[in-house]
N, C-alpha and C positions, 0 to 999 in steps of 0.2 A: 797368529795363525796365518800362514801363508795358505792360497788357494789356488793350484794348476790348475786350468780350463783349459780343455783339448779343442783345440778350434783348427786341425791341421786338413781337415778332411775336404773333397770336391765335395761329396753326395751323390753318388751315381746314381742310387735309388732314386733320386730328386729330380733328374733330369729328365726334360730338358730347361728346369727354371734354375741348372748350377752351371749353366753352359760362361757365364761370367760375373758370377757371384759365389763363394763360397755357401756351404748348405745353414752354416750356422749366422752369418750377416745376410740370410729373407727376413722378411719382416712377419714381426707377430706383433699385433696391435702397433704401437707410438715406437715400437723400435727394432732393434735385429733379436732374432732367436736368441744368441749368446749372450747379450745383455741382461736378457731374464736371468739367466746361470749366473756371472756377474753381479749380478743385481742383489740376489738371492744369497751370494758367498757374503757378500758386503753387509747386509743385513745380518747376517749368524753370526759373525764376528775376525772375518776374514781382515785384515790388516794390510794387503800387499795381493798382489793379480800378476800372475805367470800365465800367461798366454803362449801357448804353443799352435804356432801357426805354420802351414805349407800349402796347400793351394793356396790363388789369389790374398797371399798373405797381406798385403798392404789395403785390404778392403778392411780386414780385423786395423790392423797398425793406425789407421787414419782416423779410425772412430775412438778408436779407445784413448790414443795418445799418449804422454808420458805420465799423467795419472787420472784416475776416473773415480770421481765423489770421495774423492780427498785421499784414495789410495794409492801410491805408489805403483805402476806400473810396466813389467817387462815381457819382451817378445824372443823366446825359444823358437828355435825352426827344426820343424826335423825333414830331414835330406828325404826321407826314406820310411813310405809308410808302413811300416812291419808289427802292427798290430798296441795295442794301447799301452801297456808297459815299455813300448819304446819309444811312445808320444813323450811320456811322463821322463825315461832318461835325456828324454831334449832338456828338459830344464834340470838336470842334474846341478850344474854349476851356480844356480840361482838358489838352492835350496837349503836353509841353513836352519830348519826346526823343525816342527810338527805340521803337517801339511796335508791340504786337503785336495782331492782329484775329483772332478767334477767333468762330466759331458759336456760340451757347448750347444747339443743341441737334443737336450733332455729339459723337458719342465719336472718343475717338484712345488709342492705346495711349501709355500714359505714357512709355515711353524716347522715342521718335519726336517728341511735341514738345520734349522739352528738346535733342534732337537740330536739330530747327526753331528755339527759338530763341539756340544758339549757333551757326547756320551765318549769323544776319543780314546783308544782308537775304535775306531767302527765302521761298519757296513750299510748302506741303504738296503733296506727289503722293502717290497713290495707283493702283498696277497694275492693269488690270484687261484682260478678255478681251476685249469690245467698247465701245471707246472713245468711240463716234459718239454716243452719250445725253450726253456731256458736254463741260466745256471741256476742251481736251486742251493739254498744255504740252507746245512746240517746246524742243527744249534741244539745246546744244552742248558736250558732257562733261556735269560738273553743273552747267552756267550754263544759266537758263533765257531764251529766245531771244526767246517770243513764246505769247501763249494763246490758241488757237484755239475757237470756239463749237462744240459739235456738227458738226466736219466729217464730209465724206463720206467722206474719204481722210485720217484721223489719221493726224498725224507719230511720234506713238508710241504707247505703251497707257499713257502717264503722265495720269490723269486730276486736273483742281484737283481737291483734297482741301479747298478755302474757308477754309485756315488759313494764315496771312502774317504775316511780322515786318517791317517798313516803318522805312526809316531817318527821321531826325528831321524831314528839309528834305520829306517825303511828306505832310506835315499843309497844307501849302500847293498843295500839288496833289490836294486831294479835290472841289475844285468841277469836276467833270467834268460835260458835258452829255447830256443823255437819249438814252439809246438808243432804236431802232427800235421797240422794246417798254417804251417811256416810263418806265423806268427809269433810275437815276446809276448804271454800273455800276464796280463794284470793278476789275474787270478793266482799265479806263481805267486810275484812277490806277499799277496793275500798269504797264499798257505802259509811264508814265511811269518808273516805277522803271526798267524795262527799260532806258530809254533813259540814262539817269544813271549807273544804278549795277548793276555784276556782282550778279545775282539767284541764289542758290543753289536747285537742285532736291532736295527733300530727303522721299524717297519713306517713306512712313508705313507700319508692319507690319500695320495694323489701322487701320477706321475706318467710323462708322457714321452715316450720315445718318437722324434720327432725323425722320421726317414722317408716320408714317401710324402707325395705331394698332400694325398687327403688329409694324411696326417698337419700338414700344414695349415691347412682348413682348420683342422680341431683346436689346436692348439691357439689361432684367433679365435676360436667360438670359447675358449675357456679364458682368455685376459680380456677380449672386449665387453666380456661379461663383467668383470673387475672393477673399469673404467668405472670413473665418476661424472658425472652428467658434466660438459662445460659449452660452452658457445661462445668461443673468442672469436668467431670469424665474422664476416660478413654476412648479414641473413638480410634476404629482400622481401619486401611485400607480402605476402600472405604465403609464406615455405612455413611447412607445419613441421612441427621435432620432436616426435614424441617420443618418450620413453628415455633410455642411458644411451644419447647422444654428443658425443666430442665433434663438434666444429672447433679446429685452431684458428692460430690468428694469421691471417693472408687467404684463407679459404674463400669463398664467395659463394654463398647458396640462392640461386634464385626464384623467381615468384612461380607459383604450382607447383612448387618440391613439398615430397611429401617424404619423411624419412621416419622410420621405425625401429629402436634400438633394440639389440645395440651396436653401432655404428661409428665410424670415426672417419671424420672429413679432413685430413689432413692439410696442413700448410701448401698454400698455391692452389689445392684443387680447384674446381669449378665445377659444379653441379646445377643444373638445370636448362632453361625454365623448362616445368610441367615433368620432371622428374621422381621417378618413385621409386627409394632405396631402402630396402624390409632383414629382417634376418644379421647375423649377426656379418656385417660386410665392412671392410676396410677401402678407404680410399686414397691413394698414395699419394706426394709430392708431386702437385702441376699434374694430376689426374685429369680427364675432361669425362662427364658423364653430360650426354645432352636431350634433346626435346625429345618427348616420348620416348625413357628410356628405362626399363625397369631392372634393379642388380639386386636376386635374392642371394644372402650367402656367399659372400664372393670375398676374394684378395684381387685388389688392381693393385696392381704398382706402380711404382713413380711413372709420370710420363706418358701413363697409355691412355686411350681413347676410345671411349663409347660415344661416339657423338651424336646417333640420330637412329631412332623408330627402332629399338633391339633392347632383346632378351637376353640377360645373360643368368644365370643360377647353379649356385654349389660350383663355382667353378675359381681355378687358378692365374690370375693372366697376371705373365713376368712384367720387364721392364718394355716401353716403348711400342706396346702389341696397340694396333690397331684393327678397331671391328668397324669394316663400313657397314652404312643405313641396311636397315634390315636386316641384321645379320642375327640369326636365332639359334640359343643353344638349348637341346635337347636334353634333360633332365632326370628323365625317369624313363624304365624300359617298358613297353607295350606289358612284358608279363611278368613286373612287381618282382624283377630277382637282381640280386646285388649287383649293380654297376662293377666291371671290368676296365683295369687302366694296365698299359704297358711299363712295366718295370724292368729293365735289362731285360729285353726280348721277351717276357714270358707274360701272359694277361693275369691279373692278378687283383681278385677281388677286393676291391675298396672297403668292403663291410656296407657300405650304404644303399640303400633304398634309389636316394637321391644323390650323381654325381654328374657335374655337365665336362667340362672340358679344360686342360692344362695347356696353356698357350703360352711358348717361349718368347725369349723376348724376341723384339721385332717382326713378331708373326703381324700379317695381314691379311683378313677376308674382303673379298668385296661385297658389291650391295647384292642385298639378297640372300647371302650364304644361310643352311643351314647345319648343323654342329651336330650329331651322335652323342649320345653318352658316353663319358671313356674316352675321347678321341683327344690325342693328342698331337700340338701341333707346334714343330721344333722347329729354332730361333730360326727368322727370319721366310718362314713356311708361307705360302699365300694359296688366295683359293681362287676360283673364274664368278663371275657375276654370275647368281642365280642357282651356285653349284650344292648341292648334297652331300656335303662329308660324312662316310661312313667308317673312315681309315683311316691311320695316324699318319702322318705325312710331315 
């Protein structure tokens, strides 16, 4: 079984943490987004990794390499992004059997695809409560019938879940014509299966479409939970660790760290002293988190810096962003209603209660700043000593 993984996308929803990182190489817990996809094909019974890459393609190229846990591996480019069926004809000339299409920045619960791809050929589904946001799959027992676009009257609550195993004779049916919305869409060469061959519905426990920053959050709140307790690093003097904490090896945690999983201190960081990191937070490569420094809920990335007397919670911060001393991010709104983030111009409700702030890479506050809920602050953004951010900037 060969396995396509579409890694060709910026993430515009993503931005501004895709401004030089593809959306699928952020990190979720110990590695990139796509990895988990990867990861997940490799375990179901995948034999071979097509990677279809175009933005910052050599960010995917560099990790993966010429083969990754013992599979053979190639890199597709497509010129030209005209929608997912014509991600999948980039690797037309790589394809030579049964094969599987996989999102690069979709999570799925591991039993569910190896379940997908021994029911070939088949469809991921996914249940859900209002079905009309997406395609919705007709099915008859578990043969699937027909996919329907965001109808007004769904035939079920089985929503595409964007994961498909495709028999071999499907690689000659990807040149499908543009849709409505000038798009090659998947869902074509789909009907065609339909029409050929018994399509299995094969409904997924779990699954996460990863596009917007919060969503990036969740998505570490659901593998750092995974994680197995380890402590390869450096621990000094009385740093407490409780609970499903990963310290690597090169980390350094020092004395009055208090950490509460689950948590992962990656390689290079440095943490502390008198530091206290809760909730389920990630700490990237050569991370700095310092004295009197509390991180609820958080991604830091390789590189950046909380050094001193600051608050940070539920919050995003790229690569290289530094917070100077006292710099504090706001959390929750005065009147308890869902946090708002900009997404392509439009304010657009995160779902959360609790959300603090998306800081691209190289953003800088100075001392004192305080952070809004929702405020985002795009690569290399800085604030004035003392300042109130209410605006994305």
């Amino acid at each position: 079984m060969q396995a396509v993984v579409l890694a060709a996308g910026e993430g515009t929803r993503m931005r501004p943490l895709t401004a030089n990182t593809p959306k699928p190489m952020l990190p979720v817990a110990d590695r990139p987004l796509v990895a988990h996809t990867a990861d997940m094909a490799i375990e179901a019974g995948a034999d071979e990794l097509i990677f279809v890459v175009g933005y910052e393609a050599d960010a995917v190229r560099s990790y993966f390499g010429e083969t990754y846990r013992g599979a053979p591996v190639s890199f597709a480019v497509q010129e030209e992004q005209q929608g997912t069926a014509d991600a999948v004809s980039a690797a037309y000339e790589y394809l030579d059997g049964p094969f599987a299409v996989l999102n690069g920045d979709n999570l799925y619960d591991e039993e569910s695809i190896s379940t997908l791809f021994d029911a070939a050929p088949s469809i991921a589904a996914f249940r859900v409560g209002d079905p009309s946001n997406y395609g919705v799959l007709s099915t008859d027992g578990d043969s699937v019938t027909d996919v329907v676009e965001k109808p007004e009257e769904p035939p079920t609550e089985l929503a595409n879940a964007g994961a498909y195993v495709f028999p071999a004779e499907a690689r000659e049916w990807l040149d499908v014509p543009l849709s409505d919305r000038g798009e090659r869409e998947i869902t074509d060469v789909v009907a065609r299966v339909i029409e050929e061959r018994s399509v299995t519905a094969v409904e997924v426990d779990r699954w996460l479409d990863v596009g917007r920053p919060w969503e990036l959050l969740e998505a570490n709140e659901w593998k750092l939970d995974e994680q197995t307790r380890r402590i390869d690093g450096d621990v000094r003097g009385d740093a407490e660790l409780r609970g499903n904490v990963v310290v690597e090896e090169g980390a350094v945690i020092e004395p009055g760290v208090t950490i509460e999983g689950p948590a992962l201190v990656r390689s290079g960081a440095h943490l502390g002293p008198n530091a206290y990191v809760r909730g389920a937070t990630m700490l990237g490569e050569n991370a700095h988190v310092g004295h009197g420094v509390e991180i609820k809920n958080t991604v830091v990335m390789a590189d950046s810096n909380v050094p001193h007397v600051s608050y940070v919670g539920d919050s995003v911060l790229g690569h290289d962003v530094n917070f100077g001393a006292g710099t504090q991010v706001a959390n929750l709104r005065h009147d308890g209603t869902e946090v708002k983030l900009t997404v392509k111009g439009d304010r657009v409700s995160t779902g959360r209660r609790k959300f603090g702030v998306v800081a691209g890479d190289g953003a800088r506050t100075a001392i004192n700043t305080s952070l809004n809920p929702g405020v985002v602050l795009s690569p290399g953004a800085t604030t004035a000593p003392g300042e109130s951010v209410t605006r994305d900037r």
